[in-house]
N, C-alpha and C positions, 0 to 999 in steps of 0.2 A: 064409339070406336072410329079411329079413324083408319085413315091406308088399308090394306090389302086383310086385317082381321077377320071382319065380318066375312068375305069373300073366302076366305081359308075355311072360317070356321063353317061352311055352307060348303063345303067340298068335303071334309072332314066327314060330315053329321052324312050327309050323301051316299057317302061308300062304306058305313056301318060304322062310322069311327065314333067312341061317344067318350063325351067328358068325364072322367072321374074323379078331380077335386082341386079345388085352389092351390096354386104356386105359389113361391116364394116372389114377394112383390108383385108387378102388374102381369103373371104367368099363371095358367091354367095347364092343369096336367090330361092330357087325351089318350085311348086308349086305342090303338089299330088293331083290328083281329087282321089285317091281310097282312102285314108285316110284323105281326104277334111282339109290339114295345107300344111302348111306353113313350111319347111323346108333349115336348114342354114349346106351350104354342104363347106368345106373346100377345097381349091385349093388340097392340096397337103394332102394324107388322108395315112399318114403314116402307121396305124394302120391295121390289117386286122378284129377286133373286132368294131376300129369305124368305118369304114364303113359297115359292116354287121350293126350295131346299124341305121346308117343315111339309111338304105334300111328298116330295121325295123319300124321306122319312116316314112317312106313313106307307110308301108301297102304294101308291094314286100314281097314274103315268098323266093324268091331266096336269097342266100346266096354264099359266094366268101369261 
Protein backbone atom coordinates (compact mmCIF):
# COMPACT_ATOMS: atom_id res chain seq x y z
CA UNK A 1 0.00 0.00 0.00
CA UNK A 2 1.19 3.09 -0.61
CA UNK A 3 0.03 6.82 0.72
CA UNK A 4 -2.09 7.38 3.58
CA UNK A 5 -3.89 3.55 3.34
CA UNK A 6 -2.25 1.77 5.81
CA UNK A 7 -2.32 4.92 8.20
CA UNK A 8 -6.33 5.05 7.60
CA UNK A 9 -6.70 1.72 7.73
CA UNK A 10 -4.82 1.80 11.50
CA UNK A 11 -7.16 4.63 12.68
CA UNK A 12 -10.27 2.76 11.30
CA UNK A 13 -9.16 -0.82 13.19
CA UNK A 14 -8.33 1.65 16.35
CA UNK A 15 -11.64 3.22 17.14
CA UNK A 16 -13.73 -0.17 16.58
CA UNK A 17 -14.04 0.25 12.89
CA UNK A 18 -13.70 -3.37 11.21
CA UNK A 19 -13.61 -4.47 7.78
CA UNK A 20 -16.46 -6.27 6.33
CA UNK A 21 -15.71 -7.47 2.67
CA UNK A 22 -13.86 -6.63 -0.64
CA UNK A 23 -15.02 -3.66 -2.93
CA UNK A 24 -15.49 -3.20 -6.36
CA UNK A 25 -11.77 -2.84 -7.78
CA UNK A 26 -8.90 -1.71 -5.45
CA UNK A 27 -11.89 -0.83 -2.35
CA UNK A 28 -12.54 -2.46 0.79
CA UNK A 29 -15.87 -1.97 2.29
CA UNK A 30 -15.51 -0.89 6.48
CA UNK A 31 -18.02 -0.88 8.91
CA UNK A 32 -18.11 2.34 11.80
CA UNK A 33 -20.47 1.51 14.79
CA UNK A 34 -19.60 5.38 15.95
CA UNK A 35 -21.25 6.73 12.79
CA UNK A 36 -23.36 3.46 12.39
CA UNK A 37 -22.35 3.26 7.87
CA UNK A 38 -20.97 1.72 5.91
CA UNK A 39 -17.80 2.94 4.46
CA UNK A 40 -15.66 2.44 1.01
CA UNK A 41 -11.93 3.02 1.82
CA UNK A 42 -9.49 2.88 -1.10
CA UNK A 43 -6.44 0.50 -1.17
CA UNK A 44 -4.02 3.20 -1.97
CA UNK A 45 -5.38 6.71 -0.45
CA UNK A 46 -3.09 8.99 -2.17
CA UNK A 47 -4.56 12.10 -1.01
CA UNK A 48 -4.08 13.33 2.53
CA UNK A 49 -7.54 15.48 2.23
CA UNK A 50 -9.38 11.94 1.20
CA UNK A 51 -8.43 10.25 3.80
CA UNK A 52 -8.92 12.76 6.39
CA UNK A 53 -12.65 12.84 4.44
CA UNK A 54 -12.86 8.66 4.71
CA UNK A 55 -11.94 9.35 8.76
CA UNK A 56 -14.62 12.03 8.62
CA UNK A 57 -16.97 9.49 7.35
CA UNK A 58 -16.42 7.20 9.92
CA UNK A 59 -17.22 9.77 12.95
CA UNK A 60 -12.98 9.73 14.09
CA UNK A 61 -12.39 13.61 14.81
CA UNK A 62 -8.50 12.52 14.37
CA UNK A 63 -7.06 13.80 11.45
CA UNK A 64 -3.57 12.99 9.55
Amino acid sequence: MRGFGRKVRDILDKNGCYFVRRGKGDHDIWYSPISNTSISVDKDILSKRWANSVLKKAGISERL
